[in-house]
N, C-alpha and C positions, 0 to 999 in steps of 0.2 A: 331750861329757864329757871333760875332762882325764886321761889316762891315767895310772895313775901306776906307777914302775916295777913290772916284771912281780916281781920280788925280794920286793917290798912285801906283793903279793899271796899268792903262794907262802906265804909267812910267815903270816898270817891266817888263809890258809886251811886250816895246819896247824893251828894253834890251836885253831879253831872245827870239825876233822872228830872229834873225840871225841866219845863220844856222852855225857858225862860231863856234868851240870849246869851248867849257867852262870851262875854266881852274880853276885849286881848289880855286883860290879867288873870285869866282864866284858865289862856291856854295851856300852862303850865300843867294845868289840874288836867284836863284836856289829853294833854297826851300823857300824862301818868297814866291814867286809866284806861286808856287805846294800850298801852303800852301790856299792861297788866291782860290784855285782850288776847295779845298779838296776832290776830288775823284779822283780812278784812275780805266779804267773799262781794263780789261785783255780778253782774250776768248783762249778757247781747252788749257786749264792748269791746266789736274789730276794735285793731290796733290800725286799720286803716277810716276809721269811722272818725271824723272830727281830730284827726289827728290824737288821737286816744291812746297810739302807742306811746306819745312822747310823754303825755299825762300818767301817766301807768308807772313807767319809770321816772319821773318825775317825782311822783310820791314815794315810790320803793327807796329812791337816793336820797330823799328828806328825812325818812321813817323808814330807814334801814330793819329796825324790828318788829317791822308788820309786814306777815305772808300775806299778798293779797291772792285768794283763789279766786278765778273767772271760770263763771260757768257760761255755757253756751252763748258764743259772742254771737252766732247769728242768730239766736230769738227774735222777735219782733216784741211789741209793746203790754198783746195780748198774753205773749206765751209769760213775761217778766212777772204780772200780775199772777198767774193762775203757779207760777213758782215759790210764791207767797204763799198763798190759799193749799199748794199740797204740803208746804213744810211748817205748819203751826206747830210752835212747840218742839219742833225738830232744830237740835240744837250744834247740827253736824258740818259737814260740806256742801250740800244740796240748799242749803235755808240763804238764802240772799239778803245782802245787808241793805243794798243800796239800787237801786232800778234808774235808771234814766227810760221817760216814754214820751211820747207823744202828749201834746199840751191836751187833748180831750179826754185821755185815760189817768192825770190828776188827781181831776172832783170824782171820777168812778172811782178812782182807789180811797178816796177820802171819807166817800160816804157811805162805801164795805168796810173799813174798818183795817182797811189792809196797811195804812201807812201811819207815820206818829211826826208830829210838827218838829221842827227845830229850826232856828233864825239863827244863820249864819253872819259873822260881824259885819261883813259888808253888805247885807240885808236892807240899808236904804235906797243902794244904788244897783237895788234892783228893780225896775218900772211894775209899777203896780199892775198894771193892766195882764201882768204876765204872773204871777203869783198868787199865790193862798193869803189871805190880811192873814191866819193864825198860823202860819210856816209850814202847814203840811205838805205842800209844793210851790216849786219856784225856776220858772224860766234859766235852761243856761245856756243855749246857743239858738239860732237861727240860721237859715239858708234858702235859696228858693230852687223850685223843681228846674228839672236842666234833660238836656237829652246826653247822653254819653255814647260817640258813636267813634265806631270801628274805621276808619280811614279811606287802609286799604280794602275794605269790602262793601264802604257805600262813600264812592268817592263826592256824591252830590246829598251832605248833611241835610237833614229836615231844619227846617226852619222854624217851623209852626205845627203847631197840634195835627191841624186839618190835611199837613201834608202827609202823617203818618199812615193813611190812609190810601197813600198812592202804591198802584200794583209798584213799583220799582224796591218797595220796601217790604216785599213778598218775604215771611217765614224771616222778620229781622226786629220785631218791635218787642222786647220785655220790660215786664216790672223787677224792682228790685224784693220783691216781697210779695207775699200770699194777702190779696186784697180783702181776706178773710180774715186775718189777723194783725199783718206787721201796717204801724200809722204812715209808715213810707211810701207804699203803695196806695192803699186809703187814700189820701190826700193826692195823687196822682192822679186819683180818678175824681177828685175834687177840681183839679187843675183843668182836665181835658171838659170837662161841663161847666167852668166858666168861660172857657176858650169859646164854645160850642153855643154862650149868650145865656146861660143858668146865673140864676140869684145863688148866690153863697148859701150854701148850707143843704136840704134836702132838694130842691131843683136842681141843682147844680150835681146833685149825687146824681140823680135820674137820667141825667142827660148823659153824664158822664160815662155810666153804665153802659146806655144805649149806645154812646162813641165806640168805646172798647167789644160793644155786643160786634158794632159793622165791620170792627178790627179782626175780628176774631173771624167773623161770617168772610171778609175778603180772603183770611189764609195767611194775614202780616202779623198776626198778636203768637207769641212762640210762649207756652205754660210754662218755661222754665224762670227760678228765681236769679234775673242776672247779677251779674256782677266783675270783678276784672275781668277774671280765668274765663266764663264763657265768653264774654265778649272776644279775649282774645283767641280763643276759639273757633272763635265763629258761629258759636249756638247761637248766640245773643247778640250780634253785631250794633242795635241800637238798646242801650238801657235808660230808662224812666226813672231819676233817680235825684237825692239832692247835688247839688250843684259843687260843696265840698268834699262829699264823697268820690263823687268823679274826677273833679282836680286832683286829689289824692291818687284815685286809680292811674289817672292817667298820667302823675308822676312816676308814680311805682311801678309802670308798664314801661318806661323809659322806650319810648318809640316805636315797640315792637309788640303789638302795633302802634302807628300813630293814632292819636286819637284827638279830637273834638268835644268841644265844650259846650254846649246850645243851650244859650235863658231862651225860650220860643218869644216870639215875638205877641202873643197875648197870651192869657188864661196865667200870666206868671202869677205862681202861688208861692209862700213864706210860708215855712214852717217852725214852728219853736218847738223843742223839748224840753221837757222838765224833770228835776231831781227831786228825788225824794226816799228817807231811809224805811224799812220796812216796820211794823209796829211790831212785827217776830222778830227784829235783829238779833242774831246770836251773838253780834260787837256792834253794839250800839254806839263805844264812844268811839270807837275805831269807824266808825259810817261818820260821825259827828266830825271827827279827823280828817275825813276825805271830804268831808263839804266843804271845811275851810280850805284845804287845800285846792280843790277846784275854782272855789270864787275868789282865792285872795287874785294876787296881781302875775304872778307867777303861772297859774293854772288859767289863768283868762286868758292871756297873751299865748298859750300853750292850743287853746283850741283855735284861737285867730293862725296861729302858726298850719296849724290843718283847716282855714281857708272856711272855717265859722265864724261868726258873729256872736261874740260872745253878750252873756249879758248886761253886763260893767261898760262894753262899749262905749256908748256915749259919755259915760264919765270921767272911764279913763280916759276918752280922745280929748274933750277939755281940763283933764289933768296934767296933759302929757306923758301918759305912762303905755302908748303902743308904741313899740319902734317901728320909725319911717319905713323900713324894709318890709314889714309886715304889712305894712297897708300898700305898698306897691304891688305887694306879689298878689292881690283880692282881682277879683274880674272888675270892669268899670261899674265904679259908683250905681252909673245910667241903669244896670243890670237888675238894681235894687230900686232904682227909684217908683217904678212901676208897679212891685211887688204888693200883692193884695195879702193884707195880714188877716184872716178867721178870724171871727170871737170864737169862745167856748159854744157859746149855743151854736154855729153854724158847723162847726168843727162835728159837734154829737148830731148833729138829724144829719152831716154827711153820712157820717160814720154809721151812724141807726140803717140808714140807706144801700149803703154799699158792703157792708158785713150779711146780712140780709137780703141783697136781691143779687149779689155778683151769681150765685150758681144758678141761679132759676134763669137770668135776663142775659150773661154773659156765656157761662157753661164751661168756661176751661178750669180744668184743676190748676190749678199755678202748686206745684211745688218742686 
């Protein structure tokens, strides 16, 4: 790469350390400076997550001269953070620009010090209830928990939480994630304890606990972390998982096996994650780069394509900016209407809850 003077640089990078909005005459400046970067490092981003692959290469074909390096796509929420916390000042491959977690590991990263604000242009039409007022995080998809089951090895799907429990689904029930760390399973066991008549938030963990304890005690709950491949396997034949990820899987399983799609008929829980750059970024405007490109209209449409709910949604659905094809191929509306949305407080005394008592009260290693 042609270097260009160091003056040039200096300059830009003055520009662009405000944490102040960068409005579209900006972006110029914007991506000079991404440019002058040229890498962007990402972490815990399948390319079957959210339809992530399409976004990936999405950005690599807009911004042809940004490496983006992915580290560890299967992390979970807890592991993203603590990749911060061991690369401070690490200015290599390992130091992560940009985390996507779980809406309750946010405000914990904001008030360690882990994360640094930035308001991306389309930043109004993002619903408040889901974002930082000073940008340090912000809501970008949603999905509600679903069961993702094997076909041919349970040809009589569960329906509901409470049937997960029936001997017929002996050595067949996994989470997608170690309920010790990744917010996927977390909130799983948030799902299964309001199913079970728990208040949101710390009852709801407790009960939930004790669901997965009787899971475990009957011989149906299997410690391994599922996903396609075990399922199609048959390690895993039912996963506990979101609802897009599974549409996803069980496109890209193309039949073999067939597989099922289950919103349980109660305990249905929403979950949103959020983006946010790291306050280490070793390409901060190259992070800056990738936020606009996720929320513009391009990258919104992109995770609705991988069968999430992006943020923008409502906007864009009365702007007209989803294709009609996109919102056909979604599960029925009915799936979502039910969906119980967390606040943050009930989100953290789940999570206080079931980080903390899964080995003492459940006892299986999940990994």
């Amino acid at each position: 790469m042609t270097m260009k003077p160091m003056h040039w640089l200096a300059g830009a990078a003055a520009l662009l350390s405000t944490t102040a909005l960068v409005q579209a005459q900006d972006m110029a400046a914007l991506e000079a400076a991404a440019k002058m970067e040229g890498s962007l490092t990402t972490i815990a981003l399948p390319h079957d997550w959210c339809g992530y692959g399409d976004v990936i290469a999405g950005f690599k074909a807009k911004y042809p001269w940004i490496t983006v390096n992915e580290l560890n796509p299967d992390a979970g929420s807890a592991d993203e953070l603590e990749a911060i916390r061991a690369n401070k000042g690490n200015m290599g491959p390992q130091a992560p620009d940009v985390i996507d977690v779980g809406l309750a590991y946010g405000p914990a990263a904001k008030d360690e010090g882990l994360i640094q604000p930035y308001k991306v242009a389309a930043w109004d039409e993002i619903p408040d209830s889901i974002k930082d007022a000073d940008g340090y995080w912000y809501g970008d998809y949603y999905g509600v928990m679903s069961f993702m089951v094997n076909k041919d090895l349970v040809p009589n799907p569960p329906t509901d939480w409470a049937d997960l429990l029936k001997p017929e689904y002996k050595a067949s029930v996994a989470l997608a994630g170690d309920p010790r760390a990744s917010n996927q399973a977390i909130l799983a066991v948030l799902g299964a304890g309001l199913a079970a008549g728990g208040s949101a938030g710390a009852e709801a963990g407790e009960m939930g606990l004790s669901f997965f304890a009787e899971m475990n005690k009957a011989g149906n709950f299997v410690p391994v972390i599922g996903k396609a491949g075990t399922l199609a396997q048959g390690a895993t034949p039912i996963v506990l998982m979101w609802d897009y990820n599974a549409l996803s899987a069980r496109d890209n399983l193309k039949g073999n096996p067939p597989v099922d799609v289950v919103v349980p008929a109660s305990g249905v829980l929403a979950g949103v994650y959020v983006q946010a750059i790291s306050a280490y970024a070793p390409h901060p405007n190259a992070a800056k780069l990738w936020m606009e490109y996720i929320y513009s209209d391009e990258g919104q449409n992109l995770w609705l394509k991988g069968y999430c709910h992006p943020a923008r949604f409502n906007a864009m659905s009365a702007a007209g900016k989803i294709p009609a094809e996109l919102m056909a191929a979604l599960p029925p509306a009915e799936s979502y209407a039910a969906a119980y949305f967390p606040t943050l407080a009930e989100q953290d005394a789940n999570k206080g809850v079931v980080t903390a008592g899964w080995d003492a009260v459940v006892g299986a290693n999940v990994q």
